[in-house]
C-alpha positions in Angstrom: -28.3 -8.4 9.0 -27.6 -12.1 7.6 -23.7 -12.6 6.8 -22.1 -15.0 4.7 -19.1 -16.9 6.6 -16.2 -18.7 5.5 -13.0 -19.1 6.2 -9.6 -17.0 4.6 -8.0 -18.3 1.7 -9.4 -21.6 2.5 -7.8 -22.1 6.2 -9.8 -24.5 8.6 -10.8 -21.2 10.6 -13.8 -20.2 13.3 -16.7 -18.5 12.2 -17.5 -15.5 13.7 -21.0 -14.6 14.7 -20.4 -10.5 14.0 -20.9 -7.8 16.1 -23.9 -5.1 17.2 -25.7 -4.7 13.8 -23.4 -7.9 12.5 -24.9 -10.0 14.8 -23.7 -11.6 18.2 -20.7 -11.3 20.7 -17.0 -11.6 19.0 -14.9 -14.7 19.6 -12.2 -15.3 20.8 -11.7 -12.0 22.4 -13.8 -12.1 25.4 -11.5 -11.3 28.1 -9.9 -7.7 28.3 -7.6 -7.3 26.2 -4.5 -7.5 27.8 -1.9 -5.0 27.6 -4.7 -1.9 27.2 -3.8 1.3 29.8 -0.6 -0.5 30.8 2.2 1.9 30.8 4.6 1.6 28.2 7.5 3.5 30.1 10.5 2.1 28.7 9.4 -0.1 26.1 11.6 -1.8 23.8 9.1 -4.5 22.3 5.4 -4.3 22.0 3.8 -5.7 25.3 1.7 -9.2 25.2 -1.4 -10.1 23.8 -1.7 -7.2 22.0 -5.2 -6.6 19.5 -3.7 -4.9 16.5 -6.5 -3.3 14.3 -5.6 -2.2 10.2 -8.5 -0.2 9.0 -8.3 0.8 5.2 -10.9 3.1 3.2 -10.5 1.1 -0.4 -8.8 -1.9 -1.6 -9.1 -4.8 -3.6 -9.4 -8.7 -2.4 -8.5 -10.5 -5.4 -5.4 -7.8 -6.3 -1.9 -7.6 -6.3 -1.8 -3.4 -4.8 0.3 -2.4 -2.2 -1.7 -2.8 0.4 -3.7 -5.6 -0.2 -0.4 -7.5 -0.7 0.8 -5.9 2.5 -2.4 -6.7 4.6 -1.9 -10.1 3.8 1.5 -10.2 4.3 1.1 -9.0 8.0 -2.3 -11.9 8.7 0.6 -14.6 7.8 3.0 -12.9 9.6 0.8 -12.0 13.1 -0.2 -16.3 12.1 3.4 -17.9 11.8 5.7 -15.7 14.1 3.9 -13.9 16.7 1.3 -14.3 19.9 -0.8 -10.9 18.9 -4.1 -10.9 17.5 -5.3 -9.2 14.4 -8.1 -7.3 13.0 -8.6 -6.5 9.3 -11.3 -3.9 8.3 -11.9 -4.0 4.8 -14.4 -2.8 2.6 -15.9 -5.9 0.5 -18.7 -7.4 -1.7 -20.9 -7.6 1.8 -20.8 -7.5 5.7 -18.7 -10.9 6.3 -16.2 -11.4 9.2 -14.2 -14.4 9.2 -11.9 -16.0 11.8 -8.6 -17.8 11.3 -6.5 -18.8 14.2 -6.4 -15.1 16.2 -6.6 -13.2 13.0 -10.3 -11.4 12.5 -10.9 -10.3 9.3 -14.0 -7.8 8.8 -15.3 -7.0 5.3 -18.4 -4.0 5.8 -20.3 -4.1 2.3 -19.5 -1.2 0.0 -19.5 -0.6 -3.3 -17.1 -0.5 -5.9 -15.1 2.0 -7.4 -16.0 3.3 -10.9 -13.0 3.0 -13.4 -11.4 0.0 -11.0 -14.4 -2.7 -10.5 -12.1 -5.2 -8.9 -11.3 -1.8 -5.6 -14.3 -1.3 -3.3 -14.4 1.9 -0.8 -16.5 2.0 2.9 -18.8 4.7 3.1 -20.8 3.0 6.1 -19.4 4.5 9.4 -21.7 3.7 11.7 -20.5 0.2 10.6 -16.5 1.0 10.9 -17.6 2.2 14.5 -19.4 -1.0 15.8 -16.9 -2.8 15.0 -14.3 -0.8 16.9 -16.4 -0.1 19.9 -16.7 -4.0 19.9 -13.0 -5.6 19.6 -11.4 -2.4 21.2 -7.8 -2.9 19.8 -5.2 -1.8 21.7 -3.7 0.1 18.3 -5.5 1.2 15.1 -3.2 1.6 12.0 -5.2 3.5 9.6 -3.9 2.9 5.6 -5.6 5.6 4.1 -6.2 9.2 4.1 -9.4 10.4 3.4 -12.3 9.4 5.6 -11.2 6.4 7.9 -8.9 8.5 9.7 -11.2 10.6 10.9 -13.4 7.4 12.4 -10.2 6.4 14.2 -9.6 9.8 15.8 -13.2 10.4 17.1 -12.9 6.4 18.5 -10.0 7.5 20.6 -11.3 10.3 21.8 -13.7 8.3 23.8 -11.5 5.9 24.5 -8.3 7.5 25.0 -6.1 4.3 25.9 -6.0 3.7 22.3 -3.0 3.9 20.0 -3.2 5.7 16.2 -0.5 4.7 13.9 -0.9 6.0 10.6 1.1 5.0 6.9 1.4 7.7 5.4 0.9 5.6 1.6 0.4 8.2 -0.8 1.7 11.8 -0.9 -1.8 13.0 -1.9 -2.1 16.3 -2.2 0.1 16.1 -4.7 -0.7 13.1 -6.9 -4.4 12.9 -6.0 -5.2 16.9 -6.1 -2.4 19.0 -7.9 -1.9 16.4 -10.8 -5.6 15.7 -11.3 -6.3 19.9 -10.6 -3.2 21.5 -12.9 -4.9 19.4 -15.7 -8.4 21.0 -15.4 -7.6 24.1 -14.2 -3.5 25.1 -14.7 -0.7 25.1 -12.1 -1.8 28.1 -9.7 -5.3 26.9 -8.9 -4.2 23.5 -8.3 -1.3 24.6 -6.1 -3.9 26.4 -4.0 -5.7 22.9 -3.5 -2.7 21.4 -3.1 -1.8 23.4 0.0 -5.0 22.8 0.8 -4.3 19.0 1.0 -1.3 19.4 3.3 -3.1 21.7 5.8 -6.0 18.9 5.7 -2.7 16.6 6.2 -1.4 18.5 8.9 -4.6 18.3 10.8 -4.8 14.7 10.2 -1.9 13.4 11.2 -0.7 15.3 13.5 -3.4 13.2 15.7 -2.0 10.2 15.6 1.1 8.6 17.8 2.9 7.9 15.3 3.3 8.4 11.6 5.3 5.9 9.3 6.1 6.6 5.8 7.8 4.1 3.3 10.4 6.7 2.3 12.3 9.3 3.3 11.0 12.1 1.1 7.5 11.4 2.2 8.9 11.4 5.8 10.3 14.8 5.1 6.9 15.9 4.1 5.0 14.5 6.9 8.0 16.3 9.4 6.5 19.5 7.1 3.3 19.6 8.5 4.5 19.4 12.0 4.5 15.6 13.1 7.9 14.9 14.0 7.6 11.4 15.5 8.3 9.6 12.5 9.9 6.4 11.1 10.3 5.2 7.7 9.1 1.3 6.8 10.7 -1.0 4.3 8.3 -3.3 2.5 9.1 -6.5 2.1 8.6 -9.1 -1.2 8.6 -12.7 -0.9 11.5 -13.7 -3.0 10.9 -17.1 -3.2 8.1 -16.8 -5.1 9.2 -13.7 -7.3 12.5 -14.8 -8.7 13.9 -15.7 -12.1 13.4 -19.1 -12.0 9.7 -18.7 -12.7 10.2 -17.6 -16.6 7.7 -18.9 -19.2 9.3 -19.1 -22.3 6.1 -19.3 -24.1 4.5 -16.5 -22.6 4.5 -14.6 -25.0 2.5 -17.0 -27.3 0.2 -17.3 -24.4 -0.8 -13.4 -24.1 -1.1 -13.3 -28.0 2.1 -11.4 -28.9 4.3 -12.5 -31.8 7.8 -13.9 -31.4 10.7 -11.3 -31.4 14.2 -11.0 -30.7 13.6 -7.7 -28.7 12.8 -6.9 -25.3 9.4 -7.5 -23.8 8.1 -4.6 -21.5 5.9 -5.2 -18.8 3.9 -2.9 -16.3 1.7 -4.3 -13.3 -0.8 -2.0 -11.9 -4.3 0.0 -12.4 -4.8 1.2 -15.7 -5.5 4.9 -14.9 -4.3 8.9 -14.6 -2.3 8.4 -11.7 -0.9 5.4 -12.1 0.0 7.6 -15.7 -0.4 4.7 -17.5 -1.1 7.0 -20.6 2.5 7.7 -20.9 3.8 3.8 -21.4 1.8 3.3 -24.8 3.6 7.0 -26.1 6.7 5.8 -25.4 6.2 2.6 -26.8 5.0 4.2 -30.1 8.5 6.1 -29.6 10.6 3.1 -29.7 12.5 2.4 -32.6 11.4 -0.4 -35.2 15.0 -1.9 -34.9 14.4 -2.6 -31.3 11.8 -5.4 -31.8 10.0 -4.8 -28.7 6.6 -5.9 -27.1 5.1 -4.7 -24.2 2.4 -6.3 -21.6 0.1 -3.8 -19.5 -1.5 -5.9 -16.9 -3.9 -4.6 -14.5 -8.0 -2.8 -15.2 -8.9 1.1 -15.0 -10.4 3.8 -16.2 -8.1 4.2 -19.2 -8.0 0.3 -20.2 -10.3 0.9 -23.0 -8.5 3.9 -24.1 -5.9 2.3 -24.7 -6.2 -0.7 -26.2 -7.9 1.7 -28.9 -4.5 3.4 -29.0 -2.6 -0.1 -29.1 -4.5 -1.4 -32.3 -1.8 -2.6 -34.9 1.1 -2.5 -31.8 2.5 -5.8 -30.2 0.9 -4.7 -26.8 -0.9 -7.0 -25.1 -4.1 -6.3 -22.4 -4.0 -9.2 -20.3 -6.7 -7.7 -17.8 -6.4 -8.1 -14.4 -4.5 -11.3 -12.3 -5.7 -12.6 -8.9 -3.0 -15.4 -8.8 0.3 -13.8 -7.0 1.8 -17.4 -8.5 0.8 -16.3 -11.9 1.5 -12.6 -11.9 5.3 -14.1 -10.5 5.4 -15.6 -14.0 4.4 -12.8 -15.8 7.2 -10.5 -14.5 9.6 -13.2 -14.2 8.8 -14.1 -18.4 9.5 -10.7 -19.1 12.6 -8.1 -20.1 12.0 -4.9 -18.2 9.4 -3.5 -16.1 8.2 0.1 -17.3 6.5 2.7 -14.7 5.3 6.0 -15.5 3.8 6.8 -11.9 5.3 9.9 -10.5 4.1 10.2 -7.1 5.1 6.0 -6.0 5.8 5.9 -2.6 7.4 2.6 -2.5 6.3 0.6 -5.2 5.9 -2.9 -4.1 5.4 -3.6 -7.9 8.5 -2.6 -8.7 10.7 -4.7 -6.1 8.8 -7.6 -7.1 9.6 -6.9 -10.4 13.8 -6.5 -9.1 13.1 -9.8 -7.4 12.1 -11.3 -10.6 15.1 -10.3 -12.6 13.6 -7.0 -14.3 15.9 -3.9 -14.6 13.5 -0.6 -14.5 12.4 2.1 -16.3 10.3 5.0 -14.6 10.5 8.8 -13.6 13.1 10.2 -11.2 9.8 11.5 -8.7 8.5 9.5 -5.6 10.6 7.0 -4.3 11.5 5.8 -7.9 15.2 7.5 -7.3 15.2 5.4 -4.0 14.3 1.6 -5.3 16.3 2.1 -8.8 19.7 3.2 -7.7 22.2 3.8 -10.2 22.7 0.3 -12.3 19.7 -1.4 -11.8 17.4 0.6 -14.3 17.4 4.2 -15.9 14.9 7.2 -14.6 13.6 10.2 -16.3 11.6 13.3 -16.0 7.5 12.6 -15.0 5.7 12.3 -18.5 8.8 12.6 -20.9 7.9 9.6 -22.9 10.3 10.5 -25.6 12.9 10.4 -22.6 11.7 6.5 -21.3 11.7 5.4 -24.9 15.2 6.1 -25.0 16.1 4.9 -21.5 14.5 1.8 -22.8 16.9 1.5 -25.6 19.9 2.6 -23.2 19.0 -0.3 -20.8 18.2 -3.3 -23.7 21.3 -2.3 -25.1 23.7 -1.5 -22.5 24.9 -3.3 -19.4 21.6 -5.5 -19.4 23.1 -8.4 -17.7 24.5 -6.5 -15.0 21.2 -4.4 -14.5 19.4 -7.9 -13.7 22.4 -9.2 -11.6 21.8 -6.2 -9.7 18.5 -6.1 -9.5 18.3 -9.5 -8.4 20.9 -8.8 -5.5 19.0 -5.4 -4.7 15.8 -7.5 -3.9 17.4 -9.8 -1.5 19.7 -7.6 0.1 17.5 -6.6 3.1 13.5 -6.7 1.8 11.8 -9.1 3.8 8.5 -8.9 5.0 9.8 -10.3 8.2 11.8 -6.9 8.4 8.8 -5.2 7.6 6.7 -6.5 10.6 9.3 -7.0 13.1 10.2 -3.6 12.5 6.4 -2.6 12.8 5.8 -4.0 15.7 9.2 -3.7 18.1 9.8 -0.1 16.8 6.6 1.9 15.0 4.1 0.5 17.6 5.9 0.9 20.5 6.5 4.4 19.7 3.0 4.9 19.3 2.5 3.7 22.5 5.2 5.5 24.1 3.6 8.6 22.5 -0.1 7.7 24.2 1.3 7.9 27.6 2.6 11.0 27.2 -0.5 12.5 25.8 -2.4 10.7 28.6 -0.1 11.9 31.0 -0.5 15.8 29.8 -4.0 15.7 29.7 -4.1 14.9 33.6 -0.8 17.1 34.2 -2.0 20.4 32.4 -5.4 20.7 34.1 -3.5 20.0 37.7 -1.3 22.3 36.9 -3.6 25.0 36.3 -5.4 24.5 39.2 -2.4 24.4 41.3 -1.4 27.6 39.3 -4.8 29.0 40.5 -4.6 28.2 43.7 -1.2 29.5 44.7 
């Protein structure tokens, strides 16, 4: 198979030669790597020279999603501050892997998503496993929770010195099967799927070392289906580019909205069911004339189309999707308040970019929504009570604004740094993991000896 080879983002970087049906021997990792079957005992800090591997079933290269910002995050971090070496496996246009320093990246061609062109998804498995079999990482953090996991579980079965950390992202049997079920089918039908999800969940997860969730009501829910070695991870948002000082004042010119004295909305993010992004348009028809508002919807999807059709005669601009972290900075940092009806957000890295840049915000008190928008920085409602954020919108414009984006502000640089975020990752949810591989290593040779012993006394 012929691959196309360049290097990340532009970095002087080797070029990898691929792997099995990619092609040759991988670089750079041609001794053992170090660290793999060592005990962890009392660890307190992940071991040397360790090969970290993030596997994730769909994301988007040129986008601004959680974990697209996040995998990128972690390359520059595992780059700038650590000795470790990285492995990315992503789905993308073709088979490609690229080398930058100790970093691997992997793209295994897939195709795209319908409804989100710019999101691709691996359905190639036989690819996912080459590429294991040939870097063997020490620990495999799996993103997602459909297919891949799977891939990673049958990997360490064979080759049980591995680690499995697993994010649990996205409470999915909830936003990705009751909420798209109760609308086809009613409430009871799609809470018998739901379950459904969470016993699929609990025999997912409950594989893995160790479990991470990025807050503590979807920790509680993953402690539900019986894995109890837990932790919760921050995110992180790079404040120096997300900050006020990034405002446009002719931005709104420049998306093709009229001049107003009001407050210009803003939401970042797919354009779809789950995202809800059906309710922002109803509550903007449900603002008051007085108000003088305009809103921005950035971001593609299945409902795009929709509605714009629904916008016509509104001051809402459809900017389409941004690739440029530097320019979608600007967006929210050249706007009034950020708007969110997603329900089932489990951290919302939009949203504390959008604190960072100054934004107060609206949403639905569902998710982790109640967790990033405390009291004074924002107003919350109930999930799809547009009526409810059209007046929440008022409340905010016309109550303590300033405050709100002091707070904000303050609430963004208090403690989220992706530094946190890794340093935490590493020295705390990996080392568990490996603390938790020993122990299952050591009961699968202590039960069977003890058996026999049993048998033979």
């Amino acid at each position: 198979m012929t691959r196309n080879r360049q290097p990340i983002d532009g970095a002087e970087g080797q070029i990898d030669e691929g792997i099995g049906a990619f092609g040759a021997q991988p670089p750079l990792l041609d001794e053992v790597s170090a660290g793999a079957g060592a005990a962890s005992g009392g660890l307190t800090k992940l071991p040397e020279n360790q090969l970290i591997c993030d596997i994730t079933q769909s994301w988007s290269a040129s986008g601004g999603g959680g974990i697209s910002t996040y995998l990128k995050e972690k390359r520059r971090y595992f780059l700038e501050n650590t000795d470790h070496r990285l492995l990315q496996i992503v789905p993308g246009p073709e088979d490609k892997i690229t080398v930058e320093g100790r970093t691997i990246f992997a793209e295994v061609g897939a195709p795209q998503v319908w409804g989100s062109p710019n999101y691709r998804w691996i359905n190639r498995n036989d690819a996912v496993f080459e590429l294991l079999r040939e870097y063997m990482p020490n620990i495999i953090e799996s993103q997602c929770p459909w297919v891949l996991p799977w891939l990673v579980i049958r990997h360490r079965w064979k080759y049980p010195d591995t680690a499995l950390v697993a994010g649990y992202r996205t409470d999915f049997p909830n936003a990705q099967i009751y909420r798209v079920m109760k609308d086809l089918s009613g409430h009871y039908p799609a809470t018998f799927f739901k379950n459904v999800g969470y016993f699929y969940a609990w025999m997912t997860y409950n594989r893995f070392d160790r479990v991470y969730a990025l807050n503590r009501e979807a920790e509680r829910m993953i402690n539900k289906v019986g894995q109890r070695n837990t932790g919760v991870l921050g995110l992180g948002v790079n404040v120096d580019q997300f900050c006020p000082s990034h405002r446009d004042p002719d931005y709104r010119r420049k998306v093709g909205l009229p001049e107003g004295k009001g407050p210009l909305l803003i939401y970042a993010g797919r354009l779809d069911n789950e995202k809800r992004a059906y309710t922002l348009v109803d509550m903007f028809k449900n603002l008051p004339p007085e108000l003088d508002a305009a809103m921005v919807l950035l971001g593609e999807g299945k409902l795009r189309e929709s509605l714009i059709e629904q916008s016509q005669g509104l001051p809402i601009a459809f900017p389409g999707y941004i690739t440029n972290r530097q320019q979608l900075a600007t967006a929210l940092a050249s706007c009034d308040i950020y708007v969110s009806g997603m329900a089932d957000e489990t951290f919302g890295i939009s949203v504390l970019e959008a604190q960072a840049s100054g934004l107060p915000v609206v949403g639905v008190a569902s998710g982790a929504m109640p967790e990033r928008v405390p009291e004074g920085t924002g107003a919350l409602g109930p999930v799809d009570d547009y009526v409810a954020m059209a007046q929440n919108v008022v409340k905010v414009w016309r109550g303590d604004y300033a405050g709100m984006r002091e707070r904000s502000i303050a609430l963004a640089n208090s403690h989220n740094r992706w530094e946190q975020t890794f340093d935490q990752l590493l020295n705390v949810e990996y080392v568990e993991a490996l603390k938790a591989r020993d122990a299952r290593r050591e009961g699968a040779i202590a039960e069977p000896l003890k058996r026999a012993l049993s048998f033979a006394s």
